[in-house]
Each structure stands twice: as C-alpha cells, then as structure tokens.
C-alpha positions as CSV (number, residue, x, y, z in Angstrom):
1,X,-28.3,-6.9,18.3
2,X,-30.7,-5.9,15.3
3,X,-30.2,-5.8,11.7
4,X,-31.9,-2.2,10.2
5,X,-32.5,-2.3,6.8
6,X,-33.7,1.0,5.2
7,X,-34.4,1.3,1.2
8,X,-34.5,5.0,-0.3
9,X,-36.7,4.5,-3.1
10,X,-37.0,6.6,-6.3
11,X,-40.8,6.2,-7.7
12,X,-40.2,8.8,-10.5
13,X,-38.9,8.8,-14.0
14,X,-35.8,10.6,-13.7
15,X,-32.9,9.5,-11.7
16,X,-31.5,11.3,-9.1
17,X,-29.4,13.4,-10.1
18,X,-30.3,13.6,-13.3
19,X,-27.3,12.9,-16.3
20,X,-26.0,17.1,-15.7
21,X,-26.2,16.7,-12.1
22,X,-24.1,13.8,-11.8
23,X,-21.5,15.5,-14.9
24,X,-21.5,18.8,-12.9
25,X,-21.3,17.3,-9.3
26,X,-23.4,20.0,-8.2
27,X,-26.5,18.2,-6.7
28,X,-25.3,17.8,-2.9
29,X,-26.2,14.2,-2.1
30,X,-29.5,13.0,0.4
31,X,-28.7,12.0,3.7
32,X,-30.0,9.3,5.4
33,X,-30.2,10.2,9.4
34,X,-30.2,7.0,12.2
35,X,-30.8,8.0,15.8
36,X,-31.8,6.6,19.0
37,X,-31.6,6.9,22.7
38,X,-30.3,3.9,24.0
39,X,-29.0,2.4,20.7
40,X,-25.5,2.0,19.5
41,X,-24.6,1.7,15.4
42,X,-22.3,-1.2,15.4
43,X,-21.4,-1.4,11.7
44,X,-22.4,1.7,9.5
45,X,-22.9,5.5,10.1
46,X,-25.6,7.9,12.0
47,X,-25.7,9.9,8.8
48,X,-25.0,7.8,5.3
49,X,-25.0,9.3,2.0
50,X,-26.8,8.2,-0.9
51,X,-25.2,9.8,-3.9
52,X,-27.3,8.5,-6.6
53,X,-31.1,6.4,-7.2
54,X,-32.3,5.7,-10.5
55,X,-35.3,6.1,-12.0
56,X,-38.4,3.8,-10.3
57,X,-35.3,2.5,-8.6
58,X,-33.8,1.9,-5.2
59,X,-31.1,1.6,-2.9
60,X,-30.6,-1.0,0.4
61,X,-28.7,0.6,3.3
62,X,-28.3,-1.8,6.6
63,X,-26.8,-0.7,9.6
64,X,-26.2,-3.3,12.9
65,X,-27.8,-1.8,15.9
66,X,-27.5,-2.7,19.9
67,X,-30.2,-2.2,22.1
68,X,-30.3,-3.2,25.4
69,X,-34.1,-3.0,25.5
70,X,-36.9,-2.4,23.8
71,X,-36.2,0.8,22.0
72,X,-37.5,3.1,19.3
73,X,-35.0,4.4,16.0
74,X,-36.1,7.3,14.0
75,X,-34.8,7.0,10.3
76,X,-34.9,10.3,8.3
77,X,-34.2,11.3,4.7
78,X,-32.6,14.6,4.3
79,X,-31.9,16.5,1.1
80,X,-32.3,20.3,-0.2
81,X,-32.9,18.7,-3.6
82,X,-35.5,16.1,-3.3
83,X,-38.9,14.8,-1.0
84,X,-37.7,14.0,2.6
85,X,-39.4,11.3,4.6
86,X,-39.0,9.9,8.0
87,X,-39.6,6.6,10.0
88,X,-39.7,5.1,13.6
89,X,-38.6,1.5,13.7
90,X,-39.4,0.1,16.8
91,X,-36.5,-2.9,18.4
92,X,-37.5,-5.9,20.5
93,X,-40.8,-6.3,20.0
94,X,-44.3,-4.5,19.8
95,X,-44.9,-2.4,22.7
C-alpha cells in the first residue's frame, strides 16, 4: 500500500478562476486523472476535481494506492481552461 501525493500548483498571479469565474460558476473545474494497470485507489477517486488554486498557490491531493508489484501510475491534469500536465510515478522501487 502507497501513499500518492500530487500538488496542482498555480505559479501565476491570478487565481484560478479568477473573482467573475468563481461569482458566475462558469469556469468548469480541472481534473486531476489517476490510472494504472495493476493498481487499485483505496481511499480517493480516479478523477478528483480541483475547483479553485490561488494565485502562486497550491493544492495537496493524496490518494492510497495497492500494488501488488512494482507498478507505474500516470497522473494527469485536465482542463479546457488552463495548462495541462502529466506525470508517471513509479511504486515499489526504481526499476
């Protein structure tokens, strides 16, 4: 069992959404994608919202993960509004 800690950083000025997005609730939120073959979410979701960051700020999302073996997890950022980025964690060691 593995504990996955993933922060979504901001690194601009303005916070996301910005002070109409968040009064108009128009800006659909990011999405924050775990997946991997042979690894099972034991507390938290395959895909977690992050509905607000604020400027040159972040946000900690953990997830508990079960892998039976060494195995890889992507982690991917999703939004139509902001940058997306992506990650591959690797569990039980360096291969």
């Amino acid at each position: 069992v593995y504990e996955l800690t993933v922060w979504v950083e901001n690194t601009g000025y303005l916070p996301y959404p910005t002070a109409m997005g968040k009064r108009n609730q128009r800006v659909p939120p990011a999405i924050v994608i775990v997946k991997g073959a042979g690894v099972t979410l034991l507390q938290g979701r395959e895909r977690t919202r992050v509905n607000e960051v604020g400027g040159h700020g972040s946000v900690k999302l953990t997830w508990l993960v079960k892998a039976d073996r060494p195995a890889t997890v992507d982690v991917t950022l999703d939004s139509s509004t902001v940058w997306t980025d992506a990650a591959t964690v690797t569990l039980g060691g360096a291969r």
